[in-house]
C-alpha positions as CSV (number, residue, x, y, z in Angstrom):
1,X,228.3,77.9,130.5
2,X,229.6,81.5,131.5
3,X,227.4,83.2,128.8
4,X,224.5,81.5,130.0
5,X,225.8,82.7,133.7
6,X,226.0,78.6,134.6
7,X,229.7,79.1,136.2
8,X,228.4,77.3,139.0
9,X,228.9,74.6,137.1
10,X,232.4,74.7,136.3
11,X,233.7,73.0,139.1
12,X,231.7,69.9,138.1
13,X,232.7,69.7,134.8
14,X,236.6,69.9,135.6
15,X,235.9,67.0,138.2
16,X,234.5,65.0,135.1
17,X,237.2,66.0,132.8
18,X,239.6,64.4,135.1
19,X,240.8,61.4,132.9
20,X,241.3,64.4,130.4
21,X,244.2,66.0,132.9
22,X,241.6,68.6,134.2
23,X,242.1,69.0,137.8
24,X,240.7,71.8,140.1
25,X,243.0,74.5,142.1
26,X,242.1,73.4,145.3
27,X,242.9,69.7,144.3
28,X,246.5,70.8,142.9
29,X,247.3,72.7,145.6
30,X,246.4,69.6,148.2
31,X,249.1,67.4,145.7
32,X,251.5,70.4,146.3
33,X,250.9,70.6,149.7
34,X,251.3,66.2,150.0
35,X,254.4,66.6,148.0
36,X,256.0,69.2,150.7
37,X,256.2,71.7,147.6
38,X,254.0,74.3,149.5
39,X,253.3,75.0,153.2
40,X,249.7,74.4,154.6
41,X,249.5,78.0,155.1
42,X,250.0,79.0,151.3
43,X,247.4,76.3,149.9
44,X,244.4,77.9,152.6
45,X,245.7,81.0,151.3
46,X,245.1,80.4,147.6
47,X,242.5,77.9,147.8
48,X,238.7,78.8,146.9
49,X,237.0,76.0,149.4
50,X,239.2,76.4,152.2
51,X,237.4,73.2,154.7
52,X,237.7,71.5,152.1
53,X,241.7,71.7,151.4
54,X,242.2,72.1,155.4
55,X,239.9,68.4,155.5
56,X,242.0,66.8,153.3
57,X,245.5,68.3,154.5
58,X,244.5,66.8,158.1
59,X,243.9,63.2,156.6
60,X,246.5,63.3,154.6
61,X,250.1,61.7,155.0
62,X,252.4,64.2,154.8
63,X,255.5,62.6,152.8
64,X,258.2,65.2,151.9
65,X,260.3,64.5,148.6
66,X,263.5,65.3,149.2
67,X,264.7,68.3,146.9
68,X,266.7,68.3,144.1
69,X,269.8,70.0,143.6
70,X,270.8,71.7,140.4
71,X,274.2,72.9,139.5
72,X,274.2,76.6,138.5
């Protein structure tokens, strides 16, 4: 694909490989932001289709996980 200048296609094949683990940035950083792991304003920052991750923050319940706490 990226020697025959095809990245375009990239996208699509990680949203196939799916049931392999493959997962695009924009959809980690929507679980990240679901989890309460990241603000809203660091996933727009990193993400490549920001509508898309701002769409799917809005719809989204936001359930924070409560943090865990390590000894040092």
């Amino acid at each position: 694909m990226i020697r025959e200048a095809r990245t375009f296609m990239l996208p699509g094949i990680i949203q196939t490989g799916r049931k392999q683990g493959m997962q695009l940035m924009d959809d980690a950083l929507i679980e990240l932001h679901a989890r309460g792991l990241i603000t809203a304003e660091e996933a727009l920052a990193r993400a490549d289709q920001k509508q898309i991750v701002r769409q799917h923050m809005r719809s989204a319940v936001h359930t924070p996980q409560p943090a865990v706490f390590t000894p040092s």
